[in-house]
Every structure is written in structure tokens, then in C-alpha cells.
Residue frames as qw, qx, qy, qz and C-alpha x, y, z in Angstrom:
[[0.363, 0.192, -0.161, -0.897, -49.56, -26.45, 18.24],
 [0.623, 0.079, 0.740, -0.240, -52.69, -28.30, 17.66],
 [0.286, -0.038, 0.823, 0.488, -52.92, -30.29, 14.50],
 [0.100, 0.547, 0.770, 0.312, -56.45, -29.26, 13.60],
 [0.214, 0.037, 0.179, -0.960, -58.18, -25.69, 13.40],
 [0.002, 0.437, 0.899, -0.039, -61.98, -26.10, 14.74],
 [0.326, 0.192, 0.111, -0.919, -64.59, -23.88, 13.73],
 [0.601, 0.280, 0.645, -0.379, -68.00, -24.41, 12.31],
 [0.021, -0.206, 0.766, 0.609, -68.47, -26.02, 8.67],
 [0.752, 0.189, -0.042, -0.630, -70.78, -26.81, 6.22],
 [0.948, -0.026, 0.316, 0.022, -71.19, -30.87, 5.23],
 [0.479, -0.314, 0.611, 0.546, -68.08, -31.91, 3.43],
 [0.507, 0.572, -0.363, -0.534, -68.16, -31.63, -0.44],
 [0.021, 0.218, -0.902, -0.373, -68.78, -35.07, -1.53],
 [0.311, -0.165, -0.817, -0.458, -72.05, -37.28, -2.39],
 [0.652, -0.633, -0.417, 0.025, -75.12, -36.74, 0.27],
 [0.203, -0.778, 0.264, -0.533, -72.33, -34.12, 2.33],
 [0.822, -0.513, -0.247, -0.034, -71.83, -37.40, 4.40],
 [0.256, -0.784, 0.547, -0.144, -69.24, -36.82, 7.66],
 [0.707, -0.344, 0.580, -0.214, -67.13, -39.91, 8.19],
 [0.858, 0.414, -0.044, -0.301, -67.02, -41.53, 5.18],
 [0.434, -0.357, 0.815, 0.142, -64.21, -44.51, 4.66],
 [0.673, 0.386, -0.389, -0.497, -63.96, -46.35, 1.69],
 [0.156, 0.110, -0.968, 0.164, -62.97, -49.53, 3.57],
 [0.263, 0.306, 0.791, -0.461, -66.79, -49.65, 5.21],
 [0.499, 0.354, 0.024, -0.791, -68.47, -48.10, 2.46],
 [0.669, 0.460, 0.583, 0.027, -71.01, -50.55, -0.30],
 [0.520, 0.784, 0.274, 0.201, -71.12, -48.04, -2.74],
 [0.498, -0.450, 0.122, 0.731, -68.61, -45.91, -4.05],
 [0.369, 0.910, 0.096, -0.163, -69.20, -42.48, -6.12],
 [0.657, -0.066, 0.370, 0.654, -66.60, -42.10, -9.00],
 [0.376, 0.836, 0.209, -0.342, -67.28, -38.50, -10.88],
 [0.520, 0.093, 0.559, 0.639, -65.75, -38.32, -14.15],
 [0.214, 0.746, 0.109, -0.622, -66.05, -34.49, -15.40],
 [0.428, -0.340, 0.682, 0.486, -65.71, -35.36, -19.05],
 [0.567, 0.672, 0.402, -0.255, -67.26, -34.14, -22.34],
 [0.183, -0.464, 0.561, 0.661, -63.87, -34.20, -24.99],
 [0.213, 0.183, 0.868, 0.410, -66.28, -36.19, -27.76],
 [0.180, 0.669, 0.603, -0.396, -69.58, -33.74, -27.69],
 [0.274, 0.146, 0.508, 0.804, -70.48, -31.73, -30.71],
 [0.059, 0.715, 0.378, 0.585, -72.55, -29.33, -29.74],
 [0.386, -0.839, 0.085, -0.373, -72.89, -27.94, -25.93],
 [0.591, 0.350, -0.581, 0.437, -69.68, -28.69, -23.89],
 [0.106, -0.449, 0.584, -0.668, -70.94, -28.31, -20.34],
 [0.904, 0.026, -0.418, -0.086, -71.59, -31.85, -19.78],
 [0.654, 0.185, -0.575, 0.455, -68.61, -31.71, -17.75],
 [0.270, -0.447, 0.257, -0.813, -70.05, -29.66, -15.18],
 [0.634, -0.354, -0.437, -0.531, -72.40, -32.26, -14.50],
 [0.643, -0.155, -0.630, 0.407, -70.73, -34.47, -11.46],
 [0.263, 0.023, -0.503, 0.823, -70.08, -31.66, -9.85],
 [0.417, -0.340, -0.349, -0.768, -73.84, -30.23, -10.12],
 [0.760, -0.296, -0.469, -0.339, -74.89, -33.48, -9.03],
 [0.600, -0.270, -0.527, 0.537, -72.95, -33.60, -5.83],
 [0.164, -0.413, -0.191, -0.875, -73.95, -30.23, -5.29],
 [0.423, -0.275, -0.076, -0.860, -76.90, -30.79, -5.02],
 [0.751, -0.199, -0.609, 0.161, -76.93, -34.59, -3.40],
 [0.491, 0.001, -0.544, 0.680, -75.89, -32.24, -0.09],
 [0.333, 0.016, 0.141, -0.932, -79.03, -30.54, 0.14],
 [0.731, -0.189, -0.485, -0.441, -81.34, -33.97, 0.02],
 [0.615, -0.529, 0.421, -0.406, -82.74, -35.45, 2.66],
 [0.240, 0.479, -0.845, -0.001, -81.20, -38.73, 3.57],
 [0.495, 0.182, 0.657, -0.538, -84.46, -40.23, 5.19],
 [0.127, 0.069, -0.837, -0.528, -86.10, -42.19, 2.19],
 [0.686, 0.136, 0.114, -0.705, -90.18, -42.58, 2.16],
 [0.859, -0.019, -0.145, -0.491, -90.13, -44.88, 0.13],
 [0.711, -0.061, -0.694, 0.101, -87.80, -47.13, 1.81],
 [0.563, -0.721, 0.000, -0.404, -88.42, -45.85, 5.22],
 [0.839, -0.405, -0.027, 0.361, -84.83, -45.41, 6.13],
 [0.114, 0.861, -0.372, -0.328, -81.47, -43.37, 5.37],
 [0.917, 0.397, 0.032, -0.002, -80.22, -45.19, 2.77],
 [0.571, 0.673, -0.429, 0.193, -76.66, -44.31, 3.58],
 [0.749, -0.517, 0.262, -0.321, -76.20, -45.82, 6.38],
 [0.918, 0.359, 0.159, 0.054, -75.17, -48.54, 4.20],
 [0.819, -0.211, 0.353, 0.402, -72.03, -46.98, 3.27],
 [0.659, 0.689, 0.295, 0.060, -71.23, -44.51, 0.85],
 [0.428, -0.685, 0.130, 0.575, -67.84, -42.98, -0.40],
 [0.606, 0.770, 0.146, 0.138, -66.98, -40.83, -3.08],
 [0.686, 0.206, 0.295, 0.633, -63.72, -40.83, -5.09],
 [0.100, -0.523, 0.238, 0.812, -61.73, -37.42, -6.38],
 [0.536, 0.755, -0.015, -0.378, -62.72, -36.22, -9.43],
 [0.842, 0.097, 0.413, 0.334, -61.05, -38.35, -12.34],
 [0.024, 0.711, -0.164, -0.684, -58.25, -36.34, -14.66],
 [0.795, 0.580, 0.176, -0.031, -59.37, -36.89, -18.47],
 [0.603, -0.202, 0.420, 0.648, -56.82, -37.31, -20.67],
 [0.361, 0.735, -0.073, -0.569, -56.44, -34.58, -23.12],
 [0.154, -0.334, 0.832, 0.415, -54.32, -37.08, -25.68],
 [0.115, 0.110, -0.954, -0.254, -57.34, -39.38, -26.51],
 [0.592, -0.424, 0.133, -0.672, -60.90, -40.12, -25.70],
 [0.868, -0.011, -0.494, 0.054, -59.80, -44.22, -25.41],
 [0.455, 0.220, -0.561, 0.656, -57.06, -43.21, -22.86],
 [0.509, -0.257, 0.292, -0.768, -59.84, -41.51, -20.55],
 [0.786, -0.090, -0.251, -0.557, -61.82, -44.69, -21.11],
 [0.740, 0.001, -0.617, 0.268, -59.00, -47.09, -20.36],
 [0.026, 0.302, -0.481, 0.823, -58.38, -44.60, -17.02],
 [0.622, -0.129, 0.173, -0.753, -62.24, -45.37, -15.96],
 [0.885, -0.089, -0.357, -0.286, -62.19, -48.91, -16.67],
 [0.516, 0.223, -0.674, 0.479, -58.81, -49.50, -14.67],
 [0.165, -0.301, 0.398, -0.851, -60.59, -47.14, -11.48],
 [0.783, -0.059, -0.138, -0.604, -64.03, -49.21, -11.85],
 [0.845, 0.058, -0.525, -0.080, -61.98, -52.53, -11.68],
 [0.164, 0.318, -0.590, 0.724, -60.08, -51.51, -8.74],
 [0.570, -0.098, 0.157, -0.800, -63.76, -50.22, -7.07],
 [0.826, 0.001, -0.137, -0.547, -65.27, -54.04, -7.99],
 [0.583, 0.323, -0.699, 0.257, -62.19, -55.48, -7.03],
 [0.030, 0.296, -0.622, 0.724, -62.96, -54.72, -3.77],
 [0.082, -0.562, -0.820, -0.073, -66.91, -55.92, -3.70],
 [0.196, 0.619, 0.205, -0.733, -68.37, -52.32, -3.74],
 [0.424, 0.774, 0.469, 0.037, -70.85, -50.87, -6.05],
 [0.185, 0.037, 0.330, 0.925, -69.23, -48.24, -8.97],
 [0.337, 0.818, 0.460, -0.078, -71.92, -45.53, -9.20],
 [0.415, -0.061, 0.234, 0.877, -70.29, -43.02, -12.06],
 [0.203, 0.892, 0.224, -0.337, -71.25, -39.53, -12.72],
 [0.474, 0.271, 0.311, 0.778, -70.54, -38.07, -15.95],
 [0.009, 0.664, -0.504, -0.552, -70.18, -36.25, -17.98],
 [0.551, 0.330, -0.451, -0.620, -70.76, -37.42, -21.55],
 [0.860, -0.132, 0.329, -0.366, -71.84, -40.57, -22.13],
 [0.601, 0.569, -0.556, -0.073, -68.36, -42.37, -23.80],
 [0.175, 0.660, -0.617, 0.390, -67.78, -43.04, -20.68],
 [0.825, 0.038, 0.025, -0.563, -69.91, -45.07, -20.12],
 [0.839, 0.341, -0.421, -0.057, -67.40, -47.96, -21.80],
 [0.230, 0.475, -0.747, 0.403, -65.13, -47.73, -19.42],
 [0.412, -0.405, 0.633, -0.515, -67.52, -48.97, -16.96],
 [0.968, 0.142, -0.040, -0.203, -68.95, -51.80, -19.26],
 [0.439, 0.573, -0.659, 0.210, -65.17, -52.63, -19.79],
 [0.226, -0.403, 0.657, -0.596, -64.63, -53.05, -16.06],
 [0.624, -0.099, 0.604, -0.486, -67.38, -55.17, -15.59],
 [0.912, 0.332, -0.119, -0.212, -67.41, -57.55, -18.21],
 [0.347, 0.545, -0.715, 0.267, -63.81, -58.18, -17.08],
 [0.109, -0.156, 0.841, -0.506, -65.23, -59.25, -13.65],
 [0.547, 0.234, 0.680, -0.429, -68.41, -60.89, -14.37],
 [0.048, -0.037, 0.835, 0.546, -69.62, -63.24, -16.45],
 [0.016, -0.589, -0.799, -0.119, -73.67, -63.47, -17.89],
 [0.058, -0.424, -0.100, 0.898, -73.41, -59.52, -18.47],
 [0.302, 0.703, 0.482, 0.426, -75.87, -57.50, -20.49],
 [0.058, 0.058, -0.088, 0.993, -76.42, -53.61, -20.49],
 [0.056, 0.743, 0.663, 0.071, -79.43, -52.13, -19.97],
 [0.117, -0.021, 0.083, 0.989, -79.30, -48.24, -21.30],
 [0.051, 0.848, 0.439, -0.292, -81.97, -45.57, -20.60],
 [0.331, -0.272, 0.341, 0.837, -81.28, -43.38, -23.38],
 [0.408, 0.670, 0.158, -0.599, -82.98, -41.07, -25.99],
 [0.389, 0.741, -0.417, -0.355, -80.35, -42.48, -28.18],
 [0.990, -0.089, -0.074, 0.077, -79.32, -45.84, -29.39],
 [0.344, -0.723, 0.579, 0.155, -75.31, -44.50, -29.30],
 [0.833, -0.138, 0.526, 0.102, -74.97, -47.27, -31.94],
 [0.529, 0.816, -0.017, -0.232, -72.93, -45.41, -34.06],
 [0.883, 0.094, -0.070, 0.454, -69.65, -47.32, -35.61],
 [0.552, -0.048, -0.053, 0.831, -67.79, -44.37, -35.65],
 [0.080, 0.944, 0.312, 0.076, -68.56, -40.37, -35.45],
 [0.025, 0.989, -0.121, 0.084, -66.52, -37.38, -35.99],
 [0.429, 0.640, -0.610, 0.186, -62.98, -39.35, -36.49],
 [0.052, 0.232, -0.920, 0.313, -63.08, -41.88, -33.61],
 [0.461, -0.229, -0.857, -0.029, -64.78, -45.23, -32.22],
 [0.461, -0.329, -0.655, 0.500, -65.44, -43.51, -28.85],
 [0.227, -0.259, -0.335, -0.877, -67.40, -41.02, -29.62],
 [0.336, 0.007, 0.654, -0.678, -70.13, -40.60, -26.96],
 [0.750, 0.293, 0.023, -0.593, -72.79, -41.90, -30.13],
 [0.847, 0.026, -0.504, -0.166, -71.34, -45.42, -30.67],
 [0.221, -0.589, 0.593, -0.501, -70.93, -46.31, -27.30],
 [0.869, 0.108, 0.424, -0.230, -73.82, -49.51, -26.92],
 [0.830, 0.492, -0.262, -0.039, -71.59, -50.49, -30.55],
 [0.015, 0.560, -0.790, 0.250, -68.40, -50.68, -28.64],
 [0.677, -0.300, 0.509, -0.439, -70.53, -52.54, -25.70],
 [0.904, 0.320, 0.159, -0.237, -71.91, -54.81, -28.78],
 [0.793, 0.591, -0.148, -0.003, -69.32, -55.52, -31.11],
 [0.213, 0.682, -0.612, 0.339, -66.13, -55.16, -29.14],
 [0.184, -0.275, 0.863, -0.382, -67.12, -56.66, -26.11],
 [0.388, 0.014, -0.870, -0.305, -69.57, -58.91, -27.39],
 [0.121, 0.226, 0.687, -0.680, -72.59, -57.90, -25.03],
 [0.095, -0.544, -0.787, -0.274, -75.85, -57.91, -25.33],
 [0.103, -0.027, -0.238, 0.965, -77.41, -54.31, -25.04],
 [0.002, 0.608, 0.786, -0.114, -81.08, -53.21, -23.96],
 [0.196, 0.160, 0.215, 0.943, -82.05, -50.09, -25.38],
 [0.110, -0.590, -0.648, 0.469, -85.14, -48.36, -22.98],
 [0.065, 0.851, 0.258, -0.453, -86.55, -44.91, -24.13],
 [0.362, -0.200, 0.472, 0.779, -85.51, -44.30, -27.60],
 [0.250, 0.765, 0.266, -0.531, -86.48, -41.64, -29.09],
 [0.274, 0.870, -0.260, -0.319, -83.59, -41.12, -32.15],
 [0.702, -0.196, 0.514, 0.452, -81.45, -42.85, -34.32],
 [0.162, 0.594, -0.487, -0.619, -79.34, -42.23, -37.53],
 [0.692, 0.507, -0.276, -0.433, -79.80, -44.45, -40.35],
 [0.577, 0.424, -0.684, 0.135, -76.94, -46.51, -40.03],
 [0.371, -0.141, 0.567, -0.721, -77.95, -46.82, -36.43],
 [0.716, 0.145, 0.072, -0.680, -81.14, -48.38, -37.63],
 [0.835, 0.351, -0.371, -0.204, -79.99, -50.57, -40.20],
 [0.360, 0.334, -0.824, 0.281, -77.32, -52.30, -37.70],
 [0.387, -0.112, 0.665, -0.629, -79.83, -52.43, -34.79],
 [0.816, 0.131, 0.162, -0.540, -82.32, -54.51, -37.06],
 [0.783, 0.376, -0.487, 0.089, -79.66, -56.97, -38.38],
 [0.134, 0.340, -0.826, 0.428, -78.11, -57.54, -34.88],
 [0.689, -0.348, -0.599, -0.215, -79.15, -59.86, -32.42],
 [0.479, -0.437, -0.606, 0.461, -78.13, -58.61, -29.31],
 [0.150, -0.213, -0.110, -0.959, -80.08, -55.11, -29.60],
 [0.053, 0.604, 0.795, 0.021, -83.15, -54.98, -28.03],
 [0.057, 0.065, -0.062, 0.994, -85.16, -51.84, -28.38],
 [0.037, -0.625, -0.766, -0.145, -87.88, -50.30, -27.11],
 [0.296, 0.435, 0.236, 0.817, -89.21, -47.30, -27.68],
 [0.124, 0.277, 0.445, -0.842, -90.74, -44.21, -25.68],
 [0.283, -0.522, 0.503, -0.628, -92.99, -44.04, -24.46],
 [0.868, -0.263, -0.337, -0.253, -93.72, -47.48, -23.81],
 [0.085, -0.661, 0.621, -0.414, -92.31, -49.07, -21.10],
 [0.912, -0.113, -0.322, -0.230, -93.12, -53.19, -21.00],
 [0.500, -0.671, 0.495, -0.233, -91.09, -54.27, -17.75],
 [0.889, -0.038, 0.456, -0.018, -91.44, -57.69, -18.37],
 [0.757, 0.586, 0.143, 0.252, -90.34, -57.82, -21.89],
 [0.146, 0.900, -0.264, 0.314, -87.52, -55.80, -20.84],
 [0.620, -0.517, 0.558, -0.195, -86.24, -58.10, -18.01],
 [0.943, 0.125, 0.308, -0.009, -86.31, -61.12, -20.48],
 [0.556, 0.744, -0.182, 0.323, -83.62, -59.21, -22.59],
 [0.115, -0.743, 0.535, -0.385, -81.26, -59.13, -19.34],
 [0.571, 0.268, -0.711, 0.311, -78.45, -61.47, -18.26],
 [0.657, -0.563, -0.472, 0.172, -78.32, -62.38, -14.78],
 [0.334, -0.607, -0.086, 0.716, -76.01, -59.76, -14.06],
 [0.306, 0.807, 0.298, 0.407, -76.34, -56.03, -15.71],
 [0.311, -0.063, -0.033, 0.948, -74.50, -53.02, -16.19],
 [0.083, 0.821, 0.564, -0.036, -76.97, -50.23, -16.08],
 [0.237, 0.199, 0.138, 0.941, -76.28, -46.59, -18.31],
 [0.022, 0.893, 0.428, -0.141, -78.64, -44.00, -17.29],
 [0.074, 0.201, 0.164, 0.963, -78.55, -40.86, -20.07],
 [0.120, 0.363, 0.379, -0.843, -80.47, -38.23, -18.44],
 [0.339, 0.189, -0.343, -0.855, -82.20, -37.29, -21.78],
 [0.262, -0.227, -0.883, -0.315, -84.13, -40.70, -21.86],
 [0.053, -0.422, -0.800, 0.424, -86.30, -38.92, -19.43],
 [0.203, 0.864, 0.425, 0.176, -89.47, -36.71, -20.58],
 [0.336, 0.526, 0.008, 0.781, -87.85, -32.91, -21.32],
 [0.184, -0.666, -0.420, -0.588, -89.99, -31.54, -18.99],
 [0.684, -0.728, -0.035, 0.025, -88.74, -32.84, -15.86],
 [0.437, -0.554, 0.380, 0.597, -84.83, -32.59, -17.07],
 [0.251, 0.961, 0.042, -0.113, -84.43, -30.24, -19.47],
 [0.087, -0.813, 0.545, 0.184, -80.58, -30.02, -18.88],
 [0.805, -0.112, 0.454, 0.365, -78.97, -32.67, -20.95],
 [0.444, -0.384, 0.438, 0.681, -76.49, -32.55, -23.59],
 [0.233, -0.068, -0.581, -0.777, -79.25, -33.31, -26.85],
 [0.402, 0.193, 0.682, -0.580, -82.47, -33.00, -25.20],
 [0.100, -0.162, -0.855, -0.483, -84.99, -35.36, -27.41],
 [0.505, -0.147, -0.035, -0.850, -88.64, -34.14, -27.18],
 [0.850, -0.328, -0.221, -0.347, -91.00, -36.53, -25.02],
 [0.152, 0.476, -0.748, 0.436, -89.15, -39.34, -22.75],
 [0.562, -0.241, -0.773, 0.168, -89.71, -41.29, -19.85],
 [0.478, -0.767, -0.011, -0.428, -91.50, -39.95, -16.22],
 [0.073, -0.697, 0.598, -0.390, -90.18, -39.99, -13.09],
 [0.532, -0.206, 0.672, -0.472, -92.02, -42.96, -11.42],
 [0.955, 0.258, -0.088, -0.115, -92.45, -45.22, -14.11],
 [0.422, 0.684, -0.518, 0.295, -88.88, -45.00, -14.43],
 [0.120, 0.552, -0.810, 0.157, -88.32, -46.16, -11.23],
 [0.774, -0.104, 0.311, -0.542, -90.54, -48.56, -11.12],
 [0.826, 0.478, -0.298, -0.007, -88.69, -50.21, -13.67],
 [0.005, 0.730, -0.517, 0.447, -85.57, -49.49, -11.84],
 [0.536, -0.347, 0.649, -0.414, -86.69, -51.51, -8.65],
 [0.967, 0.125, 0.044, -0.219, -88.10, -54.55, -10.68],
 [0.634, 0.581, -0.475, 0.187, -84.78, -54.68, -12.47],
 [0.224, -0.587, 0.641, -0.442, -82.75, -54.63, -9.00],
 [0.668, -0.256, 0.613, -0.336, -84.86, -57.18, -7.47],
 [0.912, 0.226, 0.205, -0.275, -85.16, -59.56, -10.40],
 [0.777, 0.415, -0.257, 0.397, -81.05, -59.20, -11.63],
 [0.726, -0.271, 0.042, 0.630, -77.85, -58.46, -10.21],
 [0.535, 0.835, 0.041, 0.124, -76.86, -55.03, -10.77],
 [0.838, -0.110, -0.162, 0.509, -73.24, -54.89, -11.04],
 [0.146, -0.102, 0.065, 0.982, -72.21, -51.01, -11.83],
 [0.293, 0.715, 0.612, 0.170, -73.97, -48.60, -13.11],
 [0.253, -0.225, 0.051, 0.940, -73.48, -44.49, -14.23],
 [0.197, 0.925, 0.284, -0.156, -75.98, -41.26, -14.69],
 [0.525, 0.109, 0.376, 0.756, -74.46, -39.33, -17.74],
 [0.281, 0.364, 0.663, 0.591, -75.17, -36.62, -19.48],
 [0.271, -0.833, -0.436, 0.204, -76.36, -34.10, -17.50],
 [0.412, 0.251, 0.086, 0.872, -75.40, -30.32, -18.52],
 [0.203, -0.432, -0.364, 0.800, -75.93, -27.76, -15.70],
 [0.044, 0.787, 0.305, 0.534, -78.66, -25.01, -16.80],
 [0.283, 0.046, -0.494, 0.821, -77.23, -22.29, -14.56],
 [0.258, -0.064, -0.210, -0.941, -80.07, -21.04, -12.47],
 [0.741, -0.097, -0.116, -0.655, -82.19, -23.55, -12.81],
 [0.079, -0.510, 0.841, -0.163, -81.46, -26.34, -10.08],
 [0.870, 0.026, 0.252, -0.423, -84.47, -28.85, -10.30],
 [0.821, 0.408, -0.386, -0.106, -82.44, -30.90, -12.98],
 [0.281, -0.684, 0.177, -0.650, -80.04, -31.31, -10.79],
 [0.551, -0.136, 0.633, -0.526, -81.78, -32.44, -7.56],
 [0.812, 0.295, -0.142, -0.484, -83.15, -34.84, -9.82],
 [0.705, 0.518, -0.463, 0.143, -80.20, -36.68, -11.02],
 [0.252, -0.542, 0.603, -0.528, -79.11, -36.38, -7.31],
 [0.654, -0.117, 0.461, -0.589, -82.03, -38.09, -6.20],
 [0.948, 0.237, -0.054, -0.205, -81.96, -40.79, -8.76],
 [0.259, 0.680, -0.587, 0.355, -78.37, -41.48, -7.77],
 [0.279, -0.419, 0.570, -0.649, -79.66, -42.24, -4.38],
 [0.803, 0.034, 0.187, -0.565, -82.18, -44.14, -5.33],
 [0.796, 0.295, -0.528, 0.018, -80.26, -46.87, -7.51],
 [0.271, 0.352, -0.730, 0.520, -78.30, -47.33, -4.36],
 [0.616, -0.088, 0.501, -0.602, -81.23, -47.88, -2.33],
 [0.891, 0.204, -0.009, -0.405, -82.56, -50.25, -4.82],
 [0.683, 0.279, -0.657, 0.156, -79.28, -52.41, -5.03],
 [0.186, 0.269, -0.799, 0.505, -79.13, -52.59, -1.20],
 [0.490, -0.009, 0.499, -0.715, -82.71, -52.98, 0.16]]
């Protein structure tokens, strides 16, 4: 009997639909992490990976503006990660062990979330394997809360872990919100920068970044208007093309080492958000390889 039944299929279910994919030739490697156990108000955050591969299988793979198919290059994407239901730390230590594995190997960690705790696991990972790290977070929120709602890991004091545990130096891009206590620790630390929406000073933003950077991208740090679907959408935000204009400077002028789109909570219906997040997926991967 033959070992394979052959009929016609749609593209595979995984980042971009790509056929062929090998994780021994691929650069980059997609890691989706459905995971929203720390969120306190909408809970469908965890949808979001899958959204965003979705809809990554319905974009074209020709690039304008680099005037090429950016995957060419290599891309493979990872099973879905199983959260731990015990802990959110035990999810986190699960995402930094998968990330170090992924950078063990010289490939690029792009994570899809789900919430944005998870996030730590990938700063973990890479501060284990590289030294002259900062962060640089795109976020509505500084996240620089010591503790929320009975634990450290709490998707709001994530950049405090980043800071205080691992003794990094975090860039804070589009903020729109903090809490009080937020406020009063970001103006008494020294390795905070912030800068609010809607400005966007490139330069002065590069000077705040090690030679090598993790990079967090929360959906919400972008203007409502064009993504709507996150978890605590903050009124105003960042555009599409400023954004990545920043994006590409950063690439070409540091080292990015990882990096993860969070935060992204499926409006059913309405798929532009989305194709978005897709597409800005794609794009960091163009901009770390071109």
C-alpha cells in the first residue's frame, strides 16, 4: 500500500502556509505561545497566534519594499507551546528553555502570543546567551508593575522583571498609561527610558539601546484605529509606517537578537487586525535579514 494519500490541499497550517519547511535550513523560527492565564479583563488573547498564522497564509510573500520573498531565507514554525495550568512562572520557564534551544542553534526566535508575560521568557533566554542586552518595548503600557493580582508575572510587571531581576536596561516606545507606582519607579530608575506617544525621536531612542536588543512588540502601542483588537486598547498610538521606520533603523543600527508580537485578541469578523500583525511579523524578519 502506498505510504501517502495524494489529493489536492490547501498551504500547510503554519507561518506564510510555506511547503517544505525544515528547521535545520530555516533563519528564523516561529514559536506561538497561546497564552493569556494572567489577564484581567478579556481572555481571548490566546487566540491570537493562531489568528496570526491564519492569516500570515493569505499574504503575499513578494515584499515591495524589499523587492523579494522574504522567505526564501528560511522560515519554520514550532507546535503550539502547552501553558502550564500550575503557574504563570512555569509557562515562562517553558518559553525561556524553547527560546534557548531556538538561539542555541543560531536562528532567530520570533514569538507570538498571547499575553504579554511572556514576553520574559524570551528576555530570559536571551540575556542567558548574549551579553550588551537591552529591551526595546513598543507598548501602550510601561508593564512596570512590581506585582499585580497575587504574582510577579503578571503580564503588567513584565519590563520590572526585565529591570530588576535580570538587571536590563528597558526602552519604553509608545506609552500611553501607567499606574502610579509605575511612575514613581520609572522616574527613580536608571535603566527606564521612556518615551511617549505620539512622539517618536529615532535617534534618541537608538542611544538608549545596547548593541544587542530584545525587541517586545504589544500590539496596543499602535494607534486604535488600525488595531483595534488588543487585550487593553489605549486611545491614540503609533502608525503603521512610522513604526516601521523605526523598526528598520533599529535592525540596521543594532543586533536584534529575539523578538515577540503579543497581545493581540481576535475580533471575530473583523480580520484587518490580524493581517496586520501577520504582516508585521514578516516584516521584522525581513528587516533582521536584508
Amino acid at each position: 500500500m502506498p505510504n501517502d494519500i495524494e489529493f489536492p490541499s490547501l498551504e500547510p497550517f503554519n507561518f506564510l502556509g510555506l511547503e517544505d519547511q525544515t528547521l535545520e535550513k530555516a533563519k528564523a523560527v516561529v514559536f506561538p505561545v497561546p497564552y493569556n492565564s494572567t489577564t484581567y479583563w478579556k481572555s481571548g488573547t490566546k487566540d491570537g497566534p493562531k489568528a496570526i498564522i491564519e492569516a500570515s497564509r493569505h499574504i503575499e510573500l513578494y515584499d515591495h519594499e524589499f523587492k523579494k520573498d522574504i522567505s526564501k531565507i528560511g522560515i519554520y514554525t514550532l507546535a503550539e507551546l502547552e501553558v502550564s495550568k500550575n503557574s504563570p512562572k512555569e509557562t515562562i520557564d517553558r518559553i525561556t528553555s524553547v527560546v534557548g534551544q531556538i538561539l542555541s542553534r543560531e536562528k532567530f526566535p520570533l514569538i507570538l502570543g498571547g499575553e504579554h508575560s511572556i514576553a520574559l521568557g524570551g528576555i530570559m533566554a536571551a540575556a542567558q546567551n548574549f551579553k550588551n542586552l537591552s529591551v526595546l518595548q513598543l507598548d501602550a503600557h510601561t508593564d512596570s508593575r512590581f506585582e499585580f493580582e497575587g504574582t510577579k508575572y503578571h503580564h503588567g510587571c513584565t519590563m520590572r522583571r526585565a529591570v530588576e531581576d535580570l538587571g536590563l536596561s528597558v526602552t519604553h516606545v509608545g506609552i500611553r498609561s501607567s499606574s502610579e507606582e509605575e511612575v514613581k519607579f520609572l522616574e527613580k530608575s536608571k535603566k527606564n527610558h521612556v518615551f511617549p506617544a505620539p512622539e517618536l525621536p529615532t535617534e534618541k531612542i537608538i542611544k538608549t539601546l545596547k548593541p544587542n536588543v530584545y525587541l517586545t512588540f504589544d500590539l496596543d502601542a499602535l494607534d486604535t484605529s488600525i488595531m483595534p483588537a488588543t487585550g487593553t486598547p489605549e486611545p491614540g498610538g503609533l502608525k503603521w509606517y512610522e513604526t516601521l521606520k523605526l523598526l528598520k533603523t533599529v535592525a540596521k543600527r543594532r543586533n536584534i537578537v529575539a523578538t515577540d508580537i503579543v497581545e493581540l485578541d481576535p475580533i471575530p469578523g473583523i480580520h484587518a487586525p490580524d493581517f496586520l500583525a501577520a504582516k508585521l511579523a514578516y516584516k521584522l524578519i525581513g528587516y533582521k535579514f536584508t
